[in-house]
Residue, then its C-alpha position, 0 to 999 in steps of 0.5 A: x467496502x462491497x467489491x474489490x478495486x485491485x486487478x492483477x496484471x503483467x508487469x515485466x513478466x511478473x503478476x502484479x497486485x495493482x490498486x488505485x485511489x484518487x484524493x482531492x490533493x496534490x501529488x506532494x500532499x498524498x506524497x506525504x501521506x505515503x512517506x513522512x514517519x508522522x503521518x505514514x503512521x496514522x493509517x499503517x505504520x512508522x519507519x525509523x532511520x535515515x532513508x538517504x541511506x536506501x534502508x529504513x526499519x518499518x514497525x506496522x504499528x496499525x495492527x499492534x502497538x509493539x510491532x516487530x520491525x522489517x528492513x526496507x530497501x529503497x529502490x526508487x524515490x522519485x518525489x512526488x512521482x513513484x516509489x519503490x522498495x522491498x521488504x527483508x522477509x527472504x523468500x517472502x520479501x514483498x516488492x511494494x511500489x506507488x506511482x502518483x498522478x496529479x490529473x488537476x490541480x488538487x486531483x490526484x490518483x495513487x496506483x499502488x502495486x505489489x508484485x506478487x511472489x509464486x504461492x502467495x495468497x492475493x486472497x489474503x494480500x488483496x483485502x489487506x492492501x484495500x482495507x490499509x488503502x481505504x484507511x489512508x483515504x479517510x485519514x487525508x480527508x481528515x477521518x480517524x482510521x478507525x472508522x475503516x472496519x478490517x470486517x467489511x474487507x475480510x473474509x468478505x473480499x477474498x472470493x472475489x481476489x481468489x477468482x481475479x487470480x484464477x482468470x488470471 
């Protein structure tokens, strides 16, 4: 990764970190990727619990294998279109939501965002969101996450998301 594919916008008068992927999948296969414990875990992480109940514990176990959990709220599912849902970090809770396009059949396009709280680092945020996005592109083709090397994403990224920002 040399550039950066993320654009900060206005979305319901808040700053939204917004980043977009395309797959040769349908939405429901990418849908799967995005949602199922079994498969969500192979790029980022697993949840536990029963999300018809709007709440799921999530563990991001790509970084450590004894990750500390955070309460998920569910805001919105609607399969295979958009999702959304809030973290349980108080002030620092992250409002994080996809939407899925099937342009053609097997030709899909993810948009991911995340709404950016006051203060928050999208210099950081930025690299992270490319590099665990990159990671679910090679595991739906088929790769082992671990072929996406977090060194080509930070520092390297995060002058480029500091100035998106600032033009902001």
């Amino acid at each position: 990764m040399t550039s950066i594919t993320g654009t900060v916008t206005k979305i319901d008068d808040a700053p939204h970190l917004v980043i977009l992927r395309r797959f040769p999948a349908s939405a429901d296969e990418v849908w799967r990727e995005l949602t199922e414990s079994d498969r969500l875990e192979r790029w980022i992480g697993r949840w536990e619990g029963d999300p018809k109940t709007g709440h799921v514990t999530f563990f991001m176990t790509s970084e450590s294998a004894d990750a500390e959990p955070e309460e998920y709220t569910i805001l919105e599912c609607d399969r295979p279109r958009r999702f959304a849902g809030d973290t349980s970090q108080g002030a620092g809770a992250w409002h994080l939501w996809f939407e899925l396009a099937e342009e053609a059949p097997g030709d899909t396009v993810l948009t991911f965002g995340q709404r950016l709280n006051p203060g928050e680092d999208v210099g950081t945020i930025g690299p992270g969101w490319e590099y665990y996005l990159d990671r679910l592109v090679a595991v739906q083709a088929g790769l082992d996450a671990g072929t996406v090397d977090w060194d080509d994403y930070f520092p390297a990224l995060q002058p480029a998301y500091e100035k998106l920002v600032a033009a902001d």
